[in-house]
VOGU-3710 file (C-alpha; in Angstrom, 3 decimals, decimal comma):
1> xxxxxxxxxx> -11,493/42,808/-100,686  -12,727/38,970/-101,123  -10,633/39,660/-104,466  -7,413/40,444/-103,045  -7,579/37,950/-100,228  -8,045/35,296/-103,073  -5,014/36,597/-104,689  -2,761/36,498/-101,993  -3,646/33,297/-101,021  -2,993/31,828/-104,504
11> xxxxxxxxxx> 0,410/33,480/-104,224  1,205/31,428/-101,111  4,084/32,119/-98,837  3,449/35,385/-96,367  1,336/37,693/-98,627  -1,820/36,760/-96,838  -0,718/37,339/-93,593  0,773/40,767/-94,655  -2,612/41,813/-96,301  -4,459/41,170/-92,694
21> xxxxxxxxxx> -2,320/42,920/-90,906  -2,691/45,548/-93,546  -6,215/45,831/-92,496  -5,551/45,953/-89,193  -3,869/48,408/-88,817  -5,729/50,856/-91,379  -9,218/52,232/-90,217  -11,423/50,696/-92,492  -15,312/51,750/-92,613  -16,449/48,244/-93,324
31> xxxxxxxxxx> -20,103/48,640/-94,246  -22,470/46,618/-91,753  -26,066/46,589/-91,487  -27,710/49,433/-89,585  -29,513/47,921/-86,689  -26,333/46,209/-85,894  -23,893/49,382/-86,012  -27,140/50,852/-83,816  -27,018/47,958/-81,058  -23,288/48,549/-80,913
41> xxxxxxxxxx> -23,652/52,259/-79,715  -26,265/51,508/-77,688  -23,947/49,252/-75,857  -21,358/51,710/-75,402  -23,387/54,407/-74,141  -25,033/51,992/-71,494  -21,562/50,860/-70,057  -20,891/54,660/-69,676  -24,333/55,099/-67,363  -23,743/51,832/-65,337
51> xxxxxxxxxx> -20,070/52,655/-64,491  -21,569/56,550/-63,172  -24,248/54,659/-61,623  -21,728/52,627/-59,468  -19,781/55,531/-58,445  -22,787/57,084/-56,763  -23,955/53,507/-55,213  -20,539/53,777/-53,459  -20,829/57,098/-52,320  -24,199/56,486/-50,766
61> xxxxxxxxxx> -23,350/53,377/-49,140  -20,589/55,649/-47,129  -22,771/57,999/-46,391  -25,536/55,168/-44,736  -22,095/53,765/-42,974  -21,798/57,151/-41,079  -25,460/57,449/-40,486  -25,399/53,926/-38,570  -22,460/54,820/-36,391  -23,906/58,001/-35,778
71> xxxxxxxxxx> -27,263/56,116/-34,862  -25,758/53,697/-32,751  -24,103/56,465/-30,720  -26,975/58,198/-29,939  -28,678/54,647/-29,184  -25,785/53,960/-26,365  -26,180/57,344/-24,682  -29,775/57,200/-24,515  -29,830/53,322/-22,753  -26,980/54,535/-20,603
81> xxxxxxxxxx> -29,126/57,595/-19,156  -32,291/55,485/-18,659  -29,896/53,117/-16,708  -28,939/55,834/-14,137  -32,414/56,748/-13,849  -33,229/53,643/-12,866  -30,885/52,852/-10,885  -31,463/56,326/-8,846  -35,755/55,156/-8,420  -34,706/51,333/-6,959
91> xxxxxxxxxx> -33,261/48,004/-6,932  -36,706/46,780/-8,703  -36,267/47,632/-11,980  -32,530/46,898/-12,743  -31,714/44,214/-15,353  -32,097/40,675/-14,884  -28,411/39,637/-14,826  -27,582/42,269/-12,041  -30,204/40,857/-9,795  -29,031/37,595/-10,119
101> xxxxxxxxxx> -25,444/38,748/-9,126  -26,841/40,584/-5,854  -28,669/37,453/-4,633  -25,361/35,605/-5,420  -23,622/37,607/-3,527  -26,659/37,778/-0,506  -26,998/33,721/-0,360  -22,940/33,466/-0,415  -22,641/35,976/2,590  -25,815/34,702/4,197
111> xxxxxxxxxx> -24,077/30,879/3,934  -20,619/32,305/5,347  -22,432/34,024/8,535  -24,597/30,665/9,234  -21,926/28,226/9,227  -19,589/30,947/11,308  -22,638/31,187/14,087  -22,735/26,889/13,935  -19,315/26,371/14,593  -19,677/28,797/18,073
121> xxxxxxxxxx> -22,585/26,506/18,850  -25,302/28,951/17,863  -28,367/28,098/16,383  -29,634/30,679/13,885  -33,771/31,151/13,910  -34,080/34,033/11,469  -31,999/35,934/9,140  -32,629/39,676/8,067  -30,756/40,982/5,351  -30,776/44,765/3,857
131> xxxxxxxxxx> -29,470/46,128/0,807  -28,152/49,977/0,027  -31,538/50,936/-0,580  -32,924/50,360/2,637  -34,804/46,759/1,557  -34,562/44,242/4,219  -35,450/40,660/3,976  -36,226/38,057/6,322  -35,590/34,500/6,179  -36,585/32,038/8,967
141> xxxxxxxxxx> -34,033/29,067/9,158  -35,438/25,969/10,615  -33,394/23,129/11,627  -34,588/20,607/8,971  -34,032/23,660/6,087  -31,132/24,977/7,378  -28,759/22,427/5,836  -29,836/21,726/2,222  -26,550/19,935/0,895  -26,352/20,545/-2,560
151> xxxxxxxxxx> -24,499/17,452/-5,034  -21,084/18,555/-5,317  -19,486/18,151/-8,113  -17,742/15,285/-7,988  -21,104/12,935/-7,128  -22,858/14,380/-10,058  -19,999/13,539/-12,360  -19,992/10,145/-10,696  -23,520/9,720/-11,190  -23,324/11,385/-14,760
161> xxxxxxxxxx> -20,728/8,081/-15,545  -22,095/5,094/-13,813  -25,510/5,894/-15,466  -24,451/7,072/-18,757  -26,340/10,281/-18,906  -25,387/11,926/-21,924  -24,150/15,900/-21,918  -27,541/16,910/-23,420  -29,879/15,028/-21,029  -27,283/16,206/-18,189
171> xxxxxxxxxx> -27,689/19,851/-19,097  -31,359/19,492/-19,289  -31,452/18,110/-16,141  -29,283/20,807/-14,237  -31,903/23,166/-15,835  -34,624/21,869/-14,579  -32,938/21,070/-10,778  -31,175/23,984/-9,298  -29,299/21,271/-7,010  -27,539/20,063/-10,015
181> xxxxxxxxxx> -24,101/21,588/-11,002  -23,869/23,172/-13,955  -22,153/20,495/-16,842  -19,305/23,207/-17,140  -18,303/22,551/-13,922  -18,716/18,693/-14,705  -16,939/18,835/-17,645  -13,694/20,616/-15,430  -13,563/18,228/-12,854  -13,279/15,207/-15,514
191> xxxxxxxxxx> -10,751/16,474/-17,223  -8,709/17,162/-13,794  -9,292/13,825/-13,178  -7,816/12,947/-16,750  -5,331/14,723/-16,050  -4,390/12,694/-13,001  -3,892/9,293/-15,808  -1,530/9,097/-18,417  -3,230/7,382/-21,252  -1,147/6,271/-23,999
201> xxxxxxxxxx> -1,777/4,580/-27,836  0,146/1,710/-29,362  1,630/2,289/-32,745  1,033/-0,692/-34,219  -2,032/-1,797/-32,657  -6,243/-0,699/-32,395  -5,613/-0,027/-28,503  -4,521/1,994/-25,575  -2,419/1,310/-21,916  -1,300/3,096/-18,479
211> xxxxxxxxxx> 2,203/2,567/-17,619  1,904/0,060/-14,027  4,460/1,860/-11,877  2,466/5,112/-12,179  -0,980/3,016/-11,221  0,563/1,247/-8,806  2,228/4,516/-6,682  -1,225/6,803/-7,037  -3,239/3,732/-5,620  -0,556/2,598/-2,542
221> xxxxxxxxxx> -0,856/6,347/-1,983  -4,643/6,645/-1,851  -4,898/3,485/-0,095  -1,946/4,544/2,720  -3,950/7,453/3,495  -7,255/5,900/4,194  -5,268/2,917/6,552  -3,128/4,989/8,407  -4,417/3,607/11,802  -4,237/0,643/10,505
231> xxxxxxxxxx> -0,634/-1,171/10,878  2,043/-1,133/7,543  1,625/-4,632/6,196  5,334/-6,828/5,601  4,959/-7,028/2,417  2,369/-5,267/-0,397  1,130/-8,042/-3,061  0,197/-6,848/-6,924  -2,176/-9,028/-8,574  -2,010/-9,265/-12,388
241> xxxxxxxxxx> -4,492/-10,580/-14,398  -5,955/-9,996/-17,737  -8,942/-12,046/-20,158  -9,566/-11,908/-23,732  -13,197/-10,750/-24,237  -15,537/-10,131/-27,179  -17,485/-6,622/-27,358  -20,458/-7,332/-29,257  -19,909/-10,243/-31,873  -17,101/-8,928/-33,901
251> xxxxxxxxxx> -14,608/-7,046/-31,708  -12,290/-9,167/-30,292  -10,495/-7,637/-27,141  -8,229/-8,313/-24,306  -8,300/-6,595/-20,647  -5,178/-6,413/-18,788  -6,046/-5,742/-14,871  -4,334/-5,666/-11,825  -5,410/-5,366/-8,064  -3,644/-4,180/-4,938
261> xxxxxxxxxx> -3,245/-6,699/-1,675  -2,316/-4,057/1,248  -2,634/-6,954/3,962  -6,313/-7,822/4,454  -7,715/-5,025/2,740  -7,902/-6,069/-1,290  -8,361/-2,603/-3,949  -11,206/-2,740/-6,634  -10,076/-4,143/-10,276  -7,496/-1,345/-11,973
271> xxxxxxxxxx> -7,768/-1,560/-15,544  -4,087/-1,581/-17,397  -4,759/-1,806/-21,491  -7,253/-2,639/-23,913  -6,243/-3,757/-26,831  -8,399/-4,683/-29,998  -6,192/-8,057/-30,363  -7,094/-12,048/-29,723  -5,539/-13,952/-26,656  -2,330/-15,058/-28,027
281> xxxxxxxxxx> 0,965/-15,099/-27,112  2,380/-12,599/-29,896  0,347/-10,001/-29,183  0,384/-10,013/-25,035  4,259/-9,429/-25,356  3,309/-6,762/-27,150  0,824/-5,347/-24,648  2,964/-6,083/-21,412  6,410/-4,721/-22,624  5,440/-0,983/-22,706
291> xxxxxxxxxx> 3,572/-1,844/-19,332  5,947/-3,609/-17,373  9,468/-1,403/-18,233  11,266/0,076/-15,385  8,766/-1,735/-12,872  9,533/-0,748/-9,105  10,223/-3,769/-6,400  9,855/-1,050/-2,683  7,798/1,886/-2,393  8,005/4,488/0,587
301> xxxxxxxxxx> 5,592/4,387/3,056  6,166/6,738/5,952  9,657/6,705/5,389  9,629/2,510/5,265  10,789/0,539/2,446  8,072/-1,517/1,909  8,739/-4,921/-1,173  6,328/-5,491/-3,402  5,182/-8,838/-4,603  3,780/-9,793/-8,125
311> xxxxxxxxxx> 1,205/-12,415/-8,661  -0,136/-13,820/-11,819  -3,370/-14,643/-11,883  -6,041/-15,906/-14,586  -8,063/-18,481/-16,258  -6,020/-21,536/-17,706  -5,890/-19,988/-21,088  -4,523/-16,962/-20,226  -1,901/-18,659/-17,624  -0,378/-20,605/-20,213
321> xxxxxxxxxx> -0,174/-17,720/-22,774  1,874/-15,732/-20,481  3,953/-18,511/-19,254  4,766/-19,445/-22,765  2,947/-22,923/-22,518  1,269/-24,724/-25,239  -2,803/-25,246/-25,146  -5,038/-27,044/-22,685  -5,277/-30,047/-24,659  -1,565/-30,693/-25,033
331> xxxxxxxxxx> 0,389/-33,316/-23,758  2,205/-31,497/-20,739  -0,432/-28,626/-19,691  0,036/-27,803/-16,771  2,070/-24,840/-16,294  2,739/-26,010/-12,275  3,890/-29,246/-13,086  5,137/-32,355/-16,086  1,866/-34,228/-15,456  0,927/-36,111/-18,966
341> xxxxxxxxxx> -2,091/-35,701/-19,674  -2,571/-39,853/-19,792  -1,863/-39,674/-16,288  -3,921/-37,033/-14,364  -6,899/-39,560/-12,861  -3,813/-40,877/-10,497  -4,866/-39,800/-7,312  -1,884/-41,927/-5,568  0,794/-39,690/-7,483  1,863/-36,420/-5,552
351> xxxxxxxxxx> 2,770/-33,720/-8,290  4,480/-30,079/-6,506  4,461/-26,775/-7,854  8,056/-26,214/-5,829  9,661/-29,064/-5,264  11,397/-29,915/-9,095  12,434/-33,689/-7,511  8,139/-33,997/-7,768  7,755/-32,235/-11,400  7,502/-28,759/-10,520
361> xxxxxxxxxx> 8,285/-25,976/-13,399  10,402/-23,177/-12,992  10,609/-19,752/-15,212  14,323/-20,540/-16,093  13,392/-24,672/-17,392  10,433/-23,162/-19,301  12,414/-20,926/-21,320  15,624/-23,336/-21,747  13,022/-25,811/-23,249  11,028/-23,738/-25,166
371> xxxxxxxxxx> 14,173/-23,506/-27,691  13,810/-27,347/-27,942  11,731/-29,388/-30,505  8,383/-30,104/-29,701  8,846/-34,176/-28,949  11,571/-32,564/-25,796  10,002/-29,127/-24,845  7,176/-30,505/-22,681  4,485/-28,136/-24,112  6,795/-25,339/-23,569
381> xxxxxxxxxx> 6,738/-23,199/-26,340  7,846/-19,892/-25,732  9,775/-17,984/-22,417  7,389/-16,660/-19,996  6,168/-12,507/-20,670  7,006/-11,747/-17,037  9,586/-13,391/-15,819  10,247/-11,693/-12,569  6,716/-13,511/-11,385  7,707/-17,182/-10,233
391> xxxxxxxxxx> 5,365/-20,419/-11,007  4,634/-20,981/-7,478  3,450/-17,166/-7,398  0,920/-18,062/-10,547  -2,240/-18,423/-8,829  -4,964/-20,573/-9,973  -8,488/-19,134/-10,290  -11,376/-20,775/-8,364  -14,106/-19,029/-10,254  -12,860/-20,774/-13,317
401> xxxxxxxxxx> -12,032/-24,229/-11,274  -15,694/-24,190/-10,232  -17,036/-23,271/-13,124  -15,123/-25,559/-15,521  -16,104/-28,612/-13,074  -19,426/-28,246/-12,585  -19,134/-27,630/-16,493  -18,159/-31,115/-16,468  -20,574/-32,574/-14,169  -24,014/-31,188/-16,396
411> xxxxxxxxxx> -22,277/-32,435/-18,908  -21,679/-36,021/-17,505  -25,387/-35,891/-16,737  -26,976/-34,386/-19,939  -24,835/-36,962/-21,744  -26,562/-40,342/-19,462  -30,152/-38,628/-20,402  -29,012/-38,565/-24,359  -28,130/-42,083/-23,992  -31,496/-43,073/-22,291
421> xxxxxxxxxx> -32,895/-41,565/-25,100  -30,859/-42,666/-27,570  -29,538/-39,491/-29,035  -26,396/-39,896/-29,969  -24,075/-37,167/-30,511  -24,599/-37,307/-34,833  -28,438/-38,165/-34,466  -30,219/-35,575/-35,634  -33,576/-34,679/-33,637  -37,102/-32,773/-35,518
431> xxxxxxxxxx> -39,208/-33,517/-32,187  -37,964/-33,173/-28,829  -41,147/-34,225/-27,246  -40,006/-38,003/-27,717  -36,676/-36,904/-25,647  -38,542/-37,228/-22,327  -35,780/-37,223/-19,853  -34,136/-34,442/-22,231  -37,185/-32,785/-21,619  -37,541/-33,492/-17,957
441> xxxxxxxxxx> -33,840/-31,746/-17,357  -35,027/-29,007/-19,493  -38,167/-28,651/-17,263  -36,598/-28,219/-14,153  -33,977/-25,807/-15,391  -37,017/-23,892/-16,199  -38,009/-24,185/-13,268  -35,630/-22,425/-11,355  -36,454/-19,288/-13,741  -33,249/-20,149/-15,738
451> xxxxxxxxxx> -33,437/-19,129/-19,102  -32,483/-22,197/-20,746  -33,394/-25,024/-23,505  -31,750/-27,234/-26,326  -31,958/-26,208/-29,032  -30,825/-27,521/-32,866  -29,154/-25,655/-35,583  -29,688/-25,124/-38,837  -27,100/-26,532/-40,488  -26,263/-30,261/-38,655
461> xxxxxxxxxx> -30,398/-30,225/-36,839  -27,925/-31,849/-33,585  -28,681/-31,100/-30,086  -26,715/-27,838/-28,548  -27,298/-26,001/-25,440  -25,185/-23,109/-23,497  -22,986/-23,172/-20,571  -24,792/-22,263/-17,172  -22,945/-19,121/-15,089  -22,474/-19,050/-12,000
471> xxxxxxxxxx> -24,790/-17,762/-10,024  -27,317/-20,790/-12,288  -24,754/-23,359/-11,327  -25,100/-22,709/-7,344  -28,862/-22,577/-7,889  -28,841/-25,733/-9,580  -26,446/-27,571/-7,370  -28,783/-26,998/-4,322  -32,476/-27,946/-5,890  -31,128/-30,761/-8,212
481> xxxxxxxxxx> -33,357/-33,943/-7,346  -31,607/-36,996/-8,607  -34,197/-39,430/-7,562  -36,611/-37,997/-10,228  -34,089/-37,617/-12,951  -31,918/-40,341/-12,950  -33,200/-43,019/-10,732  -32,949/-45,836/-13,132  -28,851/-45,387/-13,337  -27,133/-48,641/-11,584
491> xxxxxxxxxx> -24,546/-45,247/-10,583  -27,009/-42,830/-9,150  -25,727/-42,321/-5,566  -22,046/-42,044/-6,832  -23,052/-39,331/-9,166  -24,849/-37,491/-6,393  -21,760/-37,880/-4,365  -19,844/-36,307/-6,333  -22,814/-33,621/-6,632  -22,563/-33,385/-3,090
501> xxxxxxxxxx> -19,101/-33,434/-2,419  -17,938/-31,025/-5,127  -19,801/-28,267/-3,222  -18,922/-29,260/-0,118  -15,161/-28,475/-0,892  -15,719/-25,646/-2,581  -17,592/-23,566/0,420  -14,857/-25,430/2,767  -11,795/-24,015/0,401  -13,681/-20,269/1,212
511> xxxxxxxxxx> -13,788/-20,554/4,933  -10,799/-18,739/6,496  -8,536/-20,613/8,509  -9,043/-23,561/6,376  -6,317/-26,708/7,154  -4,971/-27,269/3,133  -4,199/-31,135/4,119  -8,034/-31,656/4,514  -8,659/-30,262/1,224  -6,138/-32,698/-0,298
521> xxxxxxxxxx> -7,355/-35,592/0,839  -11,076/-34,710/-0,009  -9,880/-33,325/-3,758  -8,004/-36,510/-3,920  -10,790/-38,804/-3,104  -13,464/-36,787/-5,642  -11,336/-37,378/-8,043  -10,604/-41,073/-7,823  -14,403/-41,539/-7,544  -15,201/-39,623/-10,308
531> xxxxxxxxxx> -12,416/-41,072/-12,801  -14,254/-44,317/-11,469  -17,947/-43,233/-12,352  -17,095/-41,906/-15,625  -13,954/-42,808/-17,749  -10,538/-41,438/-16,813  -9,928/-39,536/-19,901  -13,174/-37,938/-18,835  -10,420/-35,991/-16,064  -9,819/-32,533/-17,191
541> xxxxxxxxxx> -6,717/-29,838/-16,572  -9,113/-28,394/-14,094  -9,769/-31,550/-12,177  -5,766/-31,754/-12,112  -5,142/-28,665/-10,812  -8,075/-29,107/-8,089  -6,664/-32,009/-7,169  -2,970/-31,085/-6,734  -1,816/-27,636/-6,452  -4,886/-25,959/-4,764
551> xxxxxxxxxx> -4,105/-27,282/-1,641  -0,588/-26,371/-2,246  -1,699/-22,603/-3,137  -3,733/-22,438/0,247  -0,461/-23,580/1,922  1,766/-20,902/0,241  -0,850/-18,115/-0,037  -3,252/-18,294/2,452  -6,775/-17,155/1,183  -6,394/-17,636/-2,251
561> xxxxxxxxxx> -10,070/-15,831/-2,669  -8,531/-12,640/-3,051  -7,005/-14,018/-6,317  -10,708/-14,834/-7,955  -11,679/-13,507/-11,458  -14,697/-12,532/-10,237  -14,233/-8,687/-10,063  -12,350/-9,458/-13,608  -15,449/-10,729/-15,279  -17,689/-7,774/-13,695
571> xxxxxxxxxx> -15,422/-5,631/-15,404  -15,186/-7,243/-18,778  -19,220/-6,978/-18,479  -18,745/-2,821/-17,317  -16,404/-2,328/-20,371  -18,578/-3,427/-23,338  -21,380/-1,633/-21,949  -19,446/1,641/-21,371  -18,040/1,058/-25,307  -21,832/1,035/-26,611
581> xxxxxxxxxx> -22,849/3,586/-24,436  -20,283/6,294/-23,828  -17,529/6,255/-26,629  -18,048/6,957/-30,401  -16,991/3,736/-31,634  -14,003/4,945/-33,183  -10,595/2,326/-32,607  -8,136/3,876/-30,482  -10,213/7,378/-29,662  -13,198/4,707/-28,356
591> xxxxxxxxxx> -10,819/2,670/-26,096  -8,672/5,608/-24,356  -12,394/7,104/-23,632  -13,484/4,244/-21,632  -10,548/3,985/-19,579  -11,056/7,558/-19,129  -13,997/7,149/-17,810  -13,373/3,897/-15,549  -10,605/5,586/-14,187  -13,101/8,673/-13,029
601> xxxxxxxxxx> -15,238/5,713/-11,697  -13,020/3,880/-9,607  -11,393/7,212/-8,301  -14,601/8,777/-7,739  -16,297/5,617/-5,519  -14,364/6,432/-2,554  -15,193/9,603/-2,094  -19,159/9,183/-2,872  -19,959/5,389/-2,163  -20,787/6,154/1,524
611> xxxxxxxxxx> -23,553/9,081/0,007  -24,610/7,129/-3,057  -25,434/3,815/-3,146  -27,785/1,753/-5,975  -30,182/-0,909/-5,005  -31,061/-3,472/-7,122  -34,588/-4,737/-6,399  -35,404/-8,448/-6,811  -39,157/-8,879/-8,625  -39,472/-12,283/-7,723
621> xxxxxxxxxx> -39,181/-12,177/-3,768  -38,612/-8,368/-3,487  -35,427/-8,323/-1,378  -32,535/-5,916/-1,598  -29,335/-7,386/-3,322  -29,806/-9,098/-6,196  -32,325/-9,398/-9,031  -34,178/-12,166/-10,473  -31,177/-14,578/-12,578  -29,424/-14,599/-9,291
631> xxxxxx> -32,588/-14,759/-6,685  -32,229/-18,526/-4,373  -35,952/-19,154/-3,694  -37,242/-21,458/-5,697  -40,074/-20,888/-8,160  -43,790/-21,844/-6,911
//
């Protein structure tokens, strides 16, 4: 055979190919070795037993198939007889799950025939109950057991989010406490109070925001309902505010708020969007226009048209963003008035925030300007985001105007210590213990158990230290001894002065009833002795403002503590610690999560603030109130 093949392939063309296929198709006997023609058999025949094999595999496995059905038959008629036999000897011995539906059903109709006998003035002593079996039960009902209140839902699912409790440790907890509600039933009332919220995303932003009209109606409503002795106010104000915020040291995030003025009564803070964005002017048009469309001016109340006013209300930052103004340290930036910034230590000058013959802005100047170059738009840069809400009805803050002065004023002093010392502002200082009236300030800071020091960095080795808060500020302005600190400086009674004097104003600009012309003159005269102590560059936005429109603000609005950023900065503290501790971290998903759950929060606390209440202990004097950072006894 080699032969041939060897043939044919010398030939060439298609004579090999014929040949195999030649062999092919023939049956050839080609002689192979005999244990290999064996094995090949072998094979064969074993394939033949494993494919009988399998056949009667499958017919067994049918026939164990019919035995279990038949099994499990028998099994079900068997339980089911032992059940009627049991149930014929007694209520003892049926199963658990049908005991625990009969004393349902006992406690439910004992609870209905109790509170029927109480309302007809009855007082129930004992109780005897009897099933179909003939089983009677007593129960004697005292009058300190008789009412055992258990937590509704809607207090444990307020508890559940202003503590944080997790699902797990919540379900552990109703467990072990039969007073508890189950978390199913916790988990239905928050999302009917979801439901009550619509929550929507941005497309083009990490973030999420409520639509104001609907916020505004649902809270008027709620609020209408609780006052209805009380009479329907002229006019209903809306307060909106918002701050830019960090959440932990990367996130940077803005809060827009707003609050509801129904005459004296003033709502908690509402939160509007968060949005993972800085505080610039780009992004907060943005944020407001989905917020702000189709806003409502009246809404209904008992069948009166009632107007609604918009305020505008932040820290100087934010104020100027939304008006379209340029920075703080501009030229022109104040948003109330054209006061250069060369001449804001003028106490003589009068500068309005209505009158235009006396510098005042309006909405419709600030956006025909901010087309203008920058040497003619007087800082303003861009139109206003809402420009339904006049400048006069832009409130300034007085958390921020105390806080930014008195800013000022520790920094005045630290900087008359440094120069004692001679530490400049580019010396750089290894040992502080040669800084003795450095140290002395730092001393009695510690003193008043305020966490606080200087401290150097690593880069420059300069002195730093932090801004006080302030709760540390008022504790500081009332123990502050000058006469031991600064007792040497030819100035020392004009700095306490204005020590003195700042508070002074302050509590007076709080008192109700306060005359605004009296807080002019005073502002007036703090400033002109201040500019005098220190330098007059040394006179801030702030100062300006505190000096001109706040007792123009008093005269227009009254109060103007209802417009504080207090409750603003309580919330911006709430909101980072409900990101870390009840969201998953996730962009968008994290953010519509906590409003979620502020929303349940500030819905909820009206209906359980009166039952549940948290106290905050005090460890250094042990009152109720407050704790130790804002405690006013000084340390021993």
């Amino acid at each position: 055979m080699l032969s041939k093949l060897k043939t044919e392939t010398k030939k060439g063309g298609h004579c090999t190919k014929k040949l195999l296929t030649k062999w092919k198709s023939s049956d050839l006997n080609l002689k192979l070795g005999g244990a290999k023609r064996k094995l090949e058999n072998q094979i064969g025949i074993e394939k033949k037993r494993r494919k009988i094999c399998e056949i009667e595999c499958a017919k067994k496995k049918d026939v164990i198939k019919k035995l279990e059905r038949q099994n499990k038959q028998i099994a079900k008629k068997l339980v089911n007889k032992t059940k009627r036999q049991l149930r014929k000897q007694g209520s003892k011995k049926y199963a658990k799950r049908h005991i625990k539906y009969m004393k349902k059903n006992l406690a439910e109709t004992a609870n209905a025939t109790v509170s029927l006998l109480q309302s007809l003035d009855l007082k129930v002593t004992t109780l005897c109950l009897a099933d179909k079996f003939g089983n009677k039960v007593e129960l004697k009902c005292d009058s300190d057991i008789q009412k055992q209140n258990k937590i509704t839902v809607e207090k444990a699912l307020y508890l559940k989010d202003t503590l944080c409790i997790s699902d797990r440790s919540y379900k552990q907890l109703s467990k072990n406490c039969n007073q508890l509600p189950r978390l199913k039933n916790v988990r239905k009332c928050s999302e009917e109070i979801n439901s009550m919220f619509s929550i929507y995303t941005f497309d083009d932003m990490i973030g999420a925001w409520e639509p104001l009209n609907n916020k505004i109606t649902f809270l008027i409503d709620q609020i209408s309902k609780d006052k209805c002795d009380d009479p329907i106010p002229n006019h209903i104000g809306i307060k909106i505010s918002g701050d830019g915020t960090r959440i932990g040291k990367r996130i940077h995030c803005v809060n827009i708020t707003f609050r509801v003025i129904y005459g004296n009564y003033l709502s908690d803070e509402q939160i509007l969007a968060m949005v993972r964005k800085p505080e610039k002017y780009k992004f907060l048009c943005k944020i407001f226009n989905p917020i702000v469309a189709n806003l409502i001016n009246t809404i209904t109340i008992n069948n009166n048209n009632i107007p609604l006013k918009y305020y505008l209300g932040a820290d100087m930052k934010f104020l100027n963003e939304m008006m379209g103004m340029g920075a703080c340290s501009s030229k022109y930036s104040c948003l109330w008035c054209k006061c250069p910034s060369n001449e804001r230590y003028i106490h003589t000058k009068i500068w309005s925030m209505t009158d235009t013959t006396q510098g005042a802005r309006t909405v419709d100047e600030i956006t025909k300007l901010s087309s203008q170059s920058k040497t003619k738009n007087m800082s303003c840069v861009a139109p206003p985001i809402l420009p339904f809400i006049s400048v006069s009805n832009v409130i300034p803050d007085p958390l921020h105007l105390f806080l930014r002065i008195s800013d000022q004023l520790v920094l005045q002093l630290i900087q008359i210590l440094r120069h004692k010392d001679n530490v400049g502002k580019n010396v750089k200082v290894v040992d502080m213990s040669k800084c003795k009236n450095i140290s002395a300030f730092e001393h009695f800071i510690n003193s008043l158990s305020i966490p606080w020091s200087f401290y150097t960095t690593k880069e420059s080795n300069q002195i730093q230290f932090r801004d006080f808060t302030g709760p540390e500020h008022i504790k500081i302005q009332k123990n502050i001894n000058f006469d031991t600190l600064i007792s040497w400086h030819p100035k020392c009674d004009c700095i306490k002065w204005l020590w003195e004097e700042f508070t002074n104003i302050i509590s007076l600009m709080k008192t109700d009833g306060v005359d605004p012309q009296v807080v002019d003159t005073r502002a007036r005269d703090w400033v002109c002795n201040y500019s005098k102590t220190f330098q007059a560059k040394d006179v801030t936005p702030y100062m300006h403002v505190f000096m001109n429109h706040l007792s123009q603000s008093l005269t227009l609005h009254g109060q103007i503590n209802n417009f504080s950023q207090q409750a603003m900065e309580k919330l911006n503290d709430k909101i980072t610690s409900l990101f870390f501790r009840s969201s998953n971290h996730r962009n968008t998903e994290a953010f519509v999560q906590v409003m979620q759950k502020q929303n349940r929060i500030s819905y909820l606390n009206k209906l359980c603030k009166d039952d549940i209440k948290f106290y905050v202990n005090c460890k250094r004097c042990g009152q109720v109130g407050h704790n130790r950072r804002t405690c006013q006894q000084n340390q021993l």
